[in-house]
C-alpha positions in Angstrom: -63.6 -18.3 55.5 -60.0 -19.3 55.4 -60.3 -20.9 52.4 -61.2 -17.6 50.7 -58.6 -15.5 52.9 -55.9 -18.1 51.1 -56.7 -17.8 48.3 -55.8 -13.6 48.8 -51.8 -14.2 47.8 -53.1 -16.6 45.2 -55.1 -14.0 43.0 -52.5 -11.3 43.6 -50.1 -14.2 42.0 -52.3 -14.8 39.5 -53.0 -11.3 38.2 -49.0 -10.8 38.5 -48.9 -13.5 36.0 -51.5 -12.8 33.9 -50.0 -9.1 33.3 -46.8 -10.5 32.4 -48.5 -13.2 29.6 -50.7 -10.4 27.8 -46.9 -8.0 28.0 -45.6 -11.4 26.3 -48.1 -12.0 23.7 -48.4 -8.6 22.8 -44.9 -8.3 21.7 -45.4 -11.8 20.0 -47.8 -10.4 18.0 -50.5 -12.3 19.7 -48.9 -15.6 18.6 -49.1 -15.0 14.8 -47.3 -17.8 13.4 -47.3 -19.7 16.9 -44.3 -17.2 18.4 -45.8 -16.8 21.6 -46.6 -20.7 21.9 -42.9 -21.1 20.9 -41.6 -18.2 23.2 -43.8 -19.9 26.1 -42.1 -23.6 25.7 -38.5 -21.6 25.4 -39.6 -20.3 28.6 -40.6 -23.2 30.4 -37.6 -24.8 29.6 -35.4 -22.6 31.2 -36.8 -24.0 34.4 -36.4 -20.5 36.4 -36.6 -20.4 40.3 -40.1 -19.3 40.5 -41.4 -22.2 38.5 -39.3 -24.7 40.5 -41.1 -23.2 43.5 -44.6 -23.8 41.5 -43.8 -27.3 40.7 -42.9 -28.7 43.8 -46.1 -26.7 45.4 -47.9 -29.0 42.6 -46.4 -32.3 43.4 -46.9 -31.6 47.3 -50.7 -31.5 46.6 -50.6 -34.3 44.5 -49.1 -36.6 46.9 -51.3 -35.3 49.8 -54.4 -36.5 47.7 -52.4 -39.3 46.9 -52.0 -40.2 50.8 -55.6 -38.8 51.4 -54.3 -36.1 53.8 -57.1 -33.3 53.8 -56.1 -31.1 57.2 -58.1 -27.8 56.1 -56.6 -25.3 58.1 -52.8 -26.1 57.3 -53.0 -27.0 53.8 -54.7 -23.4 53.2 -52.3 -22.1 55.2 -49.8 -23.8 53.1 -51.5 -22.6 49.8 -51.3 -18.9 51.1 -47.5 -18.5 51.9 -45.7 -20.0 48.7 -48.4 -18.5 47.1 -47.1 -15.4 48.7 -43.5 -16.9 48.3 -43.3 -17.6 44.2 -45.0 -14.1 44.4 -42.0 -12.3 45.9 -40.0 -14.4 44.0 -41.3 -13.6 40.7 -41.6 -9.7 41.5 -37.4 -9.6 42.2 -36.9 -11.3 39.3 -39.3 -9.3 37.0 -37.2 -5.9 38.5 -33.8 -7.6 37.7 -34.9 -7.7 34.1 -35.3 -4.0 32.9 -38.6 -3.2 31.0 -37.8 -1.7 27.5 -41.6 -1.7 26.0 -44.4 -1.7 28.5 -47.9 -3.5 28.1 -49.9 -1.0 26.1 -53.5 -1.8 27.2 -55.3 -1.5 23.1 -59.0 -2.1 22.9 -58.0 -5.7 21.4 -55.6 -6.6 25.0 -59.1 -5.2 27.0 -61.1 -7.7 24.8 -58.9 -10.8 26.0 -58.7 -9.6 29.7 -62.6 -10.1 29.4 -62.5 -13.7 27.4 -59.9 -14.8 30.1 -62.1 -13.3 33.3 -65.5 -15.3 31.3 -62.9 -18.2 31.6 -61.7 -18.2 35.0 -65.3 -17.4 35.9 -66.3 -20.9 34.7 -63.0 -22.2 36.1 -64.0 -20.9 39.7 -67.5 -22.1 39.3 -66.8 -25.7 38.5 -64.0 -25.3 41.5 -66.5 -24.9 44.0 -68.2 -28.1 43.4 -65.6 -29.9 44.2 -65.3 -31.4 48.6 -62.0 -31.8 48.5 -60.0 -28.7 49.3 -56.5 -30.4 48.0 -57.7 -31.1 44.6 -59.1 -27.4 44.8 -56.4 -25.8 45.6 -54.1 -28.2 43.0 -56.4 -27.1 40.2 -55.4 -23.3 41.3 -51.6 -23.8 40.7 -52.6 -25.9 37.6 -54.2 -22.7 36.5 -51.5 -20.5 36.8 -49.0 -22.9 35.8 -51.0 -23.4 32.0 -51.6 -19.5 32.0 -50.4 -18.8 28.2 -51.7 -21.7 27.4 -55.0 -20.4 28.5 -54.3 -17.0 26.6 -53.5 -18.6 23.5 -57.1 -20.5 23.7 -58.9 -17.0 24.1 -56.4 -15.3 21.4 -58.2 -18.1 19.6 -61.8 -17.5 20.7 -61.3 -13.9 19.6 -59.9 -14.5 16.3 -63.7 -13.9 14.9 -64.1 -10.8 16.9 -60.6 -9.5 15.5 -61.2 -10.7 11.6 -64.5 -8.1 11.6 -63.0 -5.4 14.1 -59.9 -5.3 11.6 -62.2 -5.5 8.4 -64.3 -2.6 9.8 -61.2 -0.4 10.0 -59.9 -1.7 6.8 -62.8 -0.6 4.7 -62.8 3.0 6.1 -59.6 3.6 5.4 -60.0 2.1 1.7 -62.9 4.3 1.7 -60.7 7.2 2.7 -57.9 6.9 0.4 -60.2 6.1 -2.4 -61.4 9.9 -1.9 -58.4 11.5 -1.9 -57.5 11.2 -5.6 -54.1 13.2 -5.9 -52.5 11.6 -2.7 -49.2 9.9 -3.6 -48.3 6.6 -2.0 -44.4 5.7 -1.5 -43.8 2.7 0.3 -40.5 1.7 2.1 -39.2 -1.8 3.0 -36.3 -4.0 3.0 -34.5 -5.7 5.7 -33.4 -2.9 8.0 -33.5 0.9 7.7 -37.4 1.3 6.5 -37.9 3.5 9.5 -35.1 5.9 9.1 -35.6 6.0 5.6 -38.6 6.8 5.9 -38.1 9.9 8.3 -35.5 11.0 5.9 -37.5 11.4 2.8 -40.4 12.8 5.1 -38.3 15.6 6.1 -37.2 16.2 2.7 -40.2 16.4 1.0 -41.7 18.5 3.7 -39.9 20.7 2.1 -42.1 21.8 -1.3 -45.2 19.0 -0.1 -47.4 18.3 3.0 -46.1 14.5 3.5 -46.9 12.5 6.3 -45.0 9.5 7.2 -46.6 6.5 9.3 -45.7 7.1 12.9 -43.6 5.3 15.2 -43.1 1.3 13.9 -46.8 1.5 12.4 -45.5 -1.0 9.8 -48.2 -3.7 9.4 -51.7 -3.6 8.4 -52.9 -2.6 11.8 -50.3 0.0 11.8 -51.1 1.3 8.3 -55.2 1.0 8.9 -54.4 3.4 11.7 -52.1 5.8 10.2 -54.9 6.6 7.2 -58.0 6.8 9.2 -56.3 8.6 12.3 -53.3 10.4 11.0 -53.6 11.0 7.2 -55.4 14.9 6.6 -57.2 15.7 3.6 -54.7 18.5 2.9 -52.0 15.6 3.0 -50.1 15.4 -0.6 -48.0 12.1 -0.1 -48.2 9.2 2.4 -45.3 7.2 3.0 -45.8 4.2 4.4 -43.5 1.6 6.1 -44.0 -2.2 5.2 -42.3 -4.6 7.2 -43.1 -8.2 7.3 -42.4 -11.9 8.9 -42.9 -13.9 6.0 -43.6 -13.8 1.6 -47.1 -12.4 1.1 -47.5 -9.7 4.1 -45.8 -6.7 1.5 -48.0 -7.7 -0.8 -51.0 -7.4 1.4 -49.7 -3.8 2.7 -49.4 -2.7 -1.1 -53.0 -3.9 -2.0 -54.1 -1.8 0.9 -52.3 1.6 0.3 -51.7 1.0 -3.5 -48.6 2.6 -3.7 -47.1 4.8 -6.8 -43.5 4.9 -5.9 -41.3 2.8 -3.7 -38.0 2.1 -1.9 -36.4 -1.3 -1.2 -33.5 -0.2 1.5 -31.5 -3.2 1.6 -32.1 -7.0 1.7 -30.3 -9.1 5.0 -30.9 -11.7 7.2 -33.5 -10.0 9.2 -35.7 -12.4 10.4 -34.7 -15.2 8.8 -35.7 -17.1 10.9 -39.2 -16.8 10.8 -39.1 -16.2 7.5 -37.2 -19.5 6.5 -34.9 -19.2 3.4 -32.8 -16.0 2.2 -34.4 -16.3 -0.8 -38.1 -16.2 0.9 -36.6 -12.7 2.3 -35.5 -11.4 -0.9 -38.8 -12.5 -3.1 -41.0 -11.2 -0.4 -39.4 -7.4 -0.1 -39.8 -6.9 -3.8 -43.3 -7.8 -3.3 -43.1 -4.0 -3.2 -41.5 -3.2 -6.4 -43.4 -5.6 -8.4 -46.6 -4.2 -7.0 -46.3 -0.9 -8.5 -47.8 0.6 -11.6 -46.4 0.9 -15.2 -46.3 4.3 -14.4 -44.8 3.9 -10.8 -41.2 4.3 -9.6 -39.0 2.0 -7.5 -35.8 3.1 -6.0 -33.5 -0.1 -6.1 -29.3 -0.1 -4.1 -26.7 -1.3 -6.4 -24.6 -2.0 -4.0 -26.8 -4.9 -2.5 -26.2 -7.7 -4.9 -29.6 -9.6 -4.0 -31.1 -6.5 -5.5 -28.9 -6.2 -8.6 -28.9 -10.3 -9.0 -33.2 -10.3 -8.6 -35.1 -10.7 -11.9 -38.0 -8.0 -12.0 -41.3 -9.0 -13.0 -42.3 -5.4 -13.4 -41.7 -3.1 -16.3 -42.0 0.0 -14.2 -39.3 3.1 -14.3 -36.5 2.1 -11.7 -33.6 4.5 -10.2 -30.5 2.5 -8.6 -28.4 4.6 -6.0 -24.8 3.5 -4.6 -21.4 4.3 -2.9 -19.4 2.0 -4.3 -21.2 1.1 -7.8 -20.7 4.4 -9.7 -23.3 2.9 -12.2 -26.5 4.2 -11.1 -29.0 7.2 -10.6 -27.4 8.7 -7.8 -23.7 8.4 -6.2 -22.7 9.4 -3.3 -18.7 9.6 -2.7 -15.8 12.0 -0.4 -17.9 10.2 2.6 -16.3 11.9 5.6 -17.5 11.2 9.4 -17.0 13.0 12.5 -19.0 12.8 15.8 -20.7 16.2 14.3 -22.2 14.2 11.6 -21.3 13.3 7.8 -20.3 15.1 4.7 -20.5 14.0 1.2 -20.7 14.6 -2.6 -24.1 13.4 -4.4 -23.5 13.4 -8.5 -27.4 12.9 -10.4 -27.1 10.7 -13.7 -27.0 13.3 -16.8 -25.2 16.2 -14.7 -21.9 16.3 -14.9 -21.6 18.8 -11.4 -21.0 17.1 -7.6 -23.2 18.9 -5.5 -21.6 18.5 -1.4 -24.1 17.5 0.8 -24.0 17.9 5.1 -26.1 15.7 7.1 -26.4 15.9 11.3 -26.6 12.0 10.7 -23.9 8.8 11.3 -23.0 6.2 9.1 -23.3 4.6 5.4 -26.5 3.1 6.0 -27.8 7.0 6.5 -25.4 7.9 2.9 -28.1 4.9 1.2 -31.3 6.0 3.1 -30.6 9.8 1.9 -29.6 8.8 -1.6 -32.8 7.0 -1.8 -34.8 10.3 -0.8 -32.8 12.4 -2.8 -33.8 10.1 -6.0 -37.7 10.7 -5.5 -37.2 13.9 -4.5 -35.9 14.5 -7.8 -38.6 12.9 -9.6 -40.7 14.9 -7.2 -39.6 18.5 -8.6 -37.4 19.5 -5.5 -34.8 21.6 -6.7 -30.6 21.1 -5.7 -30.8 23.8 -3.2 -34.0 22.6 -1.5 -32.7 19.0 -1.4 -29.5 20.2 0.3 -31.2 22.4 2.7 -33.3 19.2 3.4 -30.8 17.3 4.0 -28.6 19.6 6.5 -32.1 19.9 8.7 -32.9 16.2 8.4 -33.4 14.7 12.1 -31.6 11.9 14.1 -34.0 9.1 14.2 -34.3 7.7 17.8 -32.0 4.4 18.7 -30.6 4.7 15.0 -26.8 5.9 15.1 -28.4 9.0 17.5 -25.6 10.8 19.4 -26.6 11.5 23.0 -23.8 13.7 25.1 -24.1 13.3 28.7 -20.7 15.1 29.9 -17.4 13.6 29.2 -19.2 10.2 27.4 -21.2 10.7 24.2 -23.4 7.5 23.2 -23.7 6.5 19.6 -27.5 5.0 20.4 -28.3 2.0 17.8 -30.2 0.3 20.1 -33.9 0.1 18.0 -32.5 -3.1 16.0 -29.1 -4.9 15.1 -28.6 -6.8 11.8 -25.6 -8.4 10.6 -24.7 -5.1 8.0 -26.0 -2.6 10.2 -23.7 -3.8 13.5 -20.5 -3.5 11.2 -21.7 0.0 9.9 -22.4 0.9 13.4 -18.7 -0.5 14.2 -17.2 2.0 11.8 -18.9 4.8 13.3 -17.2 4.5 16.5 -14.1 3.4 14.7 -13.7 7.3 13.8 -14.4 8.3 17.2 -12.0 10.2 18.7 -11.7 9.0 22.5 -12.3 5.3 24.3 -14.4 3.3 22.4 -17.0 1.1 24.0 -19.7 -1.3 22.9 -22.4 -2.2 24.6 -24.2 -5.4 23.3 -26.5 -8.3 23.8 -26.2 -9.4 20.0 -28.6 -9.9 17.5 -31.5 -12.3 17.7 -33.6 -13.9 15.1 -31.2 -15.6 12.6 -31.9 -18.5 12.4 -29.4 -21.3 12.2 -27.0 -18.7 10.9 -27.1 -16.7 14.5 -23.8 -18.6 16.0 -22.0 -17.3 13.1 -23.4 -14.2 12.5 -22.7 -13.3 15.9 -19.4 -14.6 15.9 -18.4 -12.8 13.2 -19.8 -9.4 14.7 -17.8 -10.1 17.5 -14.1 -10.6 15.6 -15.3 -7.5 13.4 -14.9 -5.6 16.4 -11.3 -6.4 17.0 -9.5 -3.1 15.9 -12.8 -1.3 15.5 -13.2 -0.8 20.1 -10.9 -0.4 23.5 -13.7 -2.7 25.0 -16.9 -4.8 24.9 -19.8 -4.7 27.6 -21.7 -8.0 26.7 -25.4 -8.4 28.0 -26.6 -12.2 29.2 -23.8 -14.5 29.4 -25.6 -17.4 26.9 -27.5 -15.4 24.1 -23.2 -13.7 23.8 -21.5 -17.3 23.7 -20.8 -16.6 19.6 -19.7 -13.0 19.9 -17.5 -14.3 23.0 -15.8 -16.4 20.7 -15.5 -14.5 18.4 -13.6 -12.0 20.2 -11.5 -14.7 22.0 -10.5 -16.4 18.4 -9.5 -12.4 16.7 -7.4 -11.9 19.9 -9.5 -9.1 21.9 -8.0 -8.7 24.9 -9.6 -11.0 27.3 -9.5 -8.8 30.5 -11.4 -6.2 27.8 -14.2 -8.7 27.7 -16.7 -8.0 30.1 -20.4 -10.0 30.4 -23.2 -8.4 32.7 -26.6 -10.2 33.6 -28.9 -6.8 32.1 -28.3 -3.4 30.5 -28.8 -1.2 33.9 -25.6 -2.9 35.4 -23.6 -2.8 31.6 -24.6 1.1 31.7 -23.4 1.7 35.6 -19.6 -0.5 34.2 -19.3 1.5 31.2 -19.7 4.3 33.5 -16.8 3.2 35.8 -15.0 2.5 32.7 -15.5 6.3 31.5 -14.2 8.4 34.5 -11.5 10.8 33.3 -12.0 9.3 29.8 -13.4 11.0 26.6 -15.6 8.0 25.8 -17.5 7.5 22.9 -19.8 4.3 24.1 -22.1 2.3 21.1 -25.7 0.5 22.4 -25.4 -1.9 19.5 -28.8 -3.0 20.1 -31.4 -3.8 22.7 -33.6 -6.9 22.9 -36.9 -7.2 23.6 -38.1 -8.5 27.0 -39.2 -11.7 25.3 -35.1 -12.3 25.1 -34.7 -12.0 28.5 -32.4 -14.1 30.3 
C-alpha cells in the first residue's frame, strides 16, 4: 500500500512532464528533421535545477542497490517527497518562463498520448515483477528522465498511422480542387513576409472577387490540406496559399498539391538557414514556386532583392518585378512617407506615365513591397486604380507585424511574430520616425546558423542612432547584440538585460512614466528558446 501511495507525487510528476514534451514536440514539428531530438540534447545540456535534483535522486538508488539497502518504508518515503520536490521545482520554473503558444491537443497529439499510455502500460507491467523496490523505483526516474526519448520512439511508431491519415486528407482535397475548375491558385513565399503579403492581397482582391486566404500560419501541407477541405467554399474565386518551408523540395511539394497559376516570391534572407544549410539551398528552394507555374502563369519577382534579380529562371512564364529603389520594373513605389498613423506613397504602373498616391494604415518598407506585389496581380486581375487604392487605404494591420497598439501615453510597434536580419532593420526605421522615447524590446533572432553571432551583432550596432534604449530578453541568446551595442557606443547604462518578456514589459513600463514612448517588440521566441 505505501508503495502505491508513493508513487502519487511520482505520476503527478510524470504527467507534468509529459505535457511539457508533447508542448515541445509539437512546436518541433514532431521532430521532422530530428529538431526535437536536437532541442532535447540542447536541453539536457543546460543541466537546469530540476534535473540536477533528478540525477542525484538516480544515483542515490543506484548506490543503495549497490550497498544492498532495501528499507521499504523509507526509501518510498524517499521516492514520494523529491518526487514531490523536482515537482515544485519544475512548476516555478515553468511559470518563470511565459507561455507564448499553448499545447493545442490535434487528433494526431491524442493519438501519441495513447501510444505512450500502451507504453507505460507495458513499462508498469514488467515493473511489478520485479522484488526489489530500489530497482523499482530507479526504473521510475529512469522513465521520466528518457521521457522525449520515449516520445520520439512513439512519434516513430505512428509514422504509419500519420502517412495514411495525411494521404486520406490529401486526396479529398485534390478531389475538391480538381472540381472547382475556375478557382485561381496564387501562392506566396519567400523568406519573411508570406503571411502579411498574403493578407494584403486578400483584402485587395476582396474587393471585385470572393478570395480566401489560408488562415493563420496554415503554411505547410497539413496546413494547406486543411484550408481546401475545411475552409475553401465552392463560391470561392481565388485561393491564396502560403508556402513556407525548412528545406529544398517542401515548395515544390505545396505547388504539386494546390497547382498554383500565379505566384509571389516576397523576399529571399537568411530565414532558417540553419536548417536549411546553404544561402543558396534557401534561394533555389523559394523559386521552387516560380518555376512550378504554368506557361500561362504569372510570378511576381522584387528587384530590389539581388538573389532574385541574380537567379537564372528555368521557367518561360510571364513575370512582373516591383521595387523602391530599382525604377526598372512593373510597379514603383516612391515619396515613401511614415508617421505613427501609417504610410503614404506614390505607385507609377509600367506603360502609364501618371503617379497614382496611395495611403495605407500600415508601417514600414517591407509593407511598401508586400502591397506592390498585390497591386501587380491585382492589375492583371482587372481591378481598376480607384478600387486598388480604396483597397489599399482599408487594408488591415496583420497581428505581431509592425501593428500599432496604444495603451495611454506608450504606443507599441508589435513585430513580435518573427525577426529576420532585413526585417529588424526595417522595423528599426520605423521607430526611428517616431516622435517620442524610443524603446526596443528584444530577445534576437534565432535560427541562423553559424551566421547568428554576427547577424545579431550587427542588429544590435544598427540600432545605435535608431533608439533612447534597449530591453534585452535572456542574458546568453543577447551576448552578439550586447556587443554590438557596446562596440557602436550605445550607452551602457541604456543597456538593460531581463531573464523573460513579463519582467522587460513591467521595466519599459517604469521607463515610460511621463514619457511619450513609442516601444518596438522586435520579436518573440518560441518556448523551445527558453532560457
Amino acid at each position: 500500500m505505501i508503495f502505491i501511495i508513493s508513487l502519487i507525487p511520482f505520476i503527478i510528476l510524470l504527467l507534468f512532464d509529459f505535457k511539457k514534451s508533447l508542448h515541445m514536440a509539437q512546436q518541433n514539428l514532431y521532430n521532422d528533421d530530428n529538431r526535437f531530438l536536437k532541442w532535447t540534447l540542447k536541453d539536457l545540456k543546460q543541466l537546469k535545477v530540476p534535473l540536477k535534483c533528478s540525477l542525484v535522486v538516480l544515483v542515490t538508488f543506484l548506490i543503495l542497490i549497490f550497498l544492498n539497502l532495501n528499507s521499504k518504508y523509507i526509501t518510498s518515503i524517499y521516492f514520494g517527497l523529491v518526487s514531490l520536490i523536482i515537482l515544485i521545482l519544475k512548476i516555478k520554473e515553468d511559470r518563470s518562463n511565459d507561455t507564448k503558444i499553448n499545447l493545442k491537443f490535434t487528433v494526431r497529439v491524442k493519438r501519441l498520448v495513447f501510444t505512450n499510455l500502451i507504453i507505460f502500460a507495458l513499462f508498469s507491467l514488467l515493473i511489478f515483477y520485479i522484488k526489489d523496490t530500489n530497482i523499482k523505483y530507479l526504473l521510475f526516474f529512469a522513465y521520466d528522465l528518457v521521457l522525449n526519448f520515449i516520445l520520439i520512439i512513439s512519434i516513430i511508431i505512428n509514422k504509419p498511422i500519420e502517412k495514411l491519415v495525411y494521404l486520406s486528407y490529401k486526396r479529398k482535397a485534390v478531389n475538391k480542387l480538381n472540381s472547382m475548375k475556375q478557382l485561381k491558385v496564387i501562392g506566396i513565399t519567400g523568406s519573411y513576409g508570406k503571411t502579411s503579403s498574403k493578407n494584403i492581397l486578400n483584402d485587395i482582391l476582396n474587393v471585385k472577387y470572393n478570395s480566401l486566404a489560408s488562415p493563420k500560419n496554415f503554411n505547410t501541407p497539413y496546413g494547406l490540406i486543411i484550408t481546401v477541405n475545411n475552409y475553401l467554399d465552392k463560391f470561392d474565386d481565388i485561393l491564396i496559399a502560403e508556402m513556407g518551408a525548412y528545406k529544398v523540395g517542401e515548395i515544390k511539394e505545396l505547388c504539386d498539391l494546390v497547382k498554383p497559376r500565379y505566384g509571389i516570391l516576397t523576399k529571399i534572407g537568411t530565414a532558417h538557414i540553419e536548417i536549411f544549410g546553404s544561402q543558396k539551398n534557401i534561394q533555389k528552394g523559394k523559386f521552387e514556386l516560380i518555376e512550378s507555374l504554368p506557361k500561362d502563369g504569372i510570378g511576381v519577382l522584387n528587384g530590389d532583392d539581388e538573389l532574385q534579380l541574380n537567379y537564372k529562371l528555368k521557367n518561360n512564364c510571364k513575370i512582373l518585378w516591383i521595387g523602391i529603389e530599382n525604377d526598372n520594373v512593373d510597379v514603383h513605389a516612391s515619396n515613401i512617407k511614415v508617421s505613427n498613423l501609417g504610410t503614404t506613397f506614390d505607385v507609377k504602373f509600367k506603360g502609364d506615365n501618371k503617379k497614382y498616391e496611395f495611403t495605407t494604415k500600415l508601417l514600414g518598407y517591407a509593407n511598401i513591397y508586400n502591397i506592390l506585389a498585390s497591386l501587380a496581380l491585382a492589375k492583371e486581375f482587372g481591378l481598376t486604380i480607384k478600387q486598388m487604392q480604396k483597397a489599399v487605404l482599408g487594408v488591415r494591420n496583420v497581428e505581431h507585424r509592425l501593428e500599432l497598439r496604444n495603451a495611454g501615453n506608450i504606443t507599441f510597434i508589435d513585430d513580435s511574430y518573427n525577426s529576420n536580419p532585413v526585417g529588424s532593420k526595417m522595423a528599426l526605421d520605423v521607430l526611428k520616425q517616431m516622435p517620442g522615447h524610443r524603446i526596443v524590446i528584444t530577445p534576437g533572432m534565432v535560427e541562423l546558423g553559424n551566421k547568428s553571432y554576427e547577424l545579431n551583432k550587427d542588429f544590435g550596432k544598427y540600432m545605435f542612432n535608431n533608439c533612447d534604449e534597449v530591453i534585452l530578453v535572456g542574458q546568453k541568446i543577447t551576448k552578439p547584440i550586447q556587443d554590438g551595442l557596446k562596440e557602436a557606443g550605445f550607452p551602457e547604462k541604456k543597456i538593460y538585460v531581463t531573464k523573460n518578456t513579463k519582467e522587460a514589459f513591467e521595466l519599459a513600463r517604469s521607463l515610460s512614466i511621463g514619457k511619450q514612448s513609442f516601444i518596438l517588440i522586435e520579436n518573440d521566441l518560441p518556448d523551445i528558446y527558453n532560457e
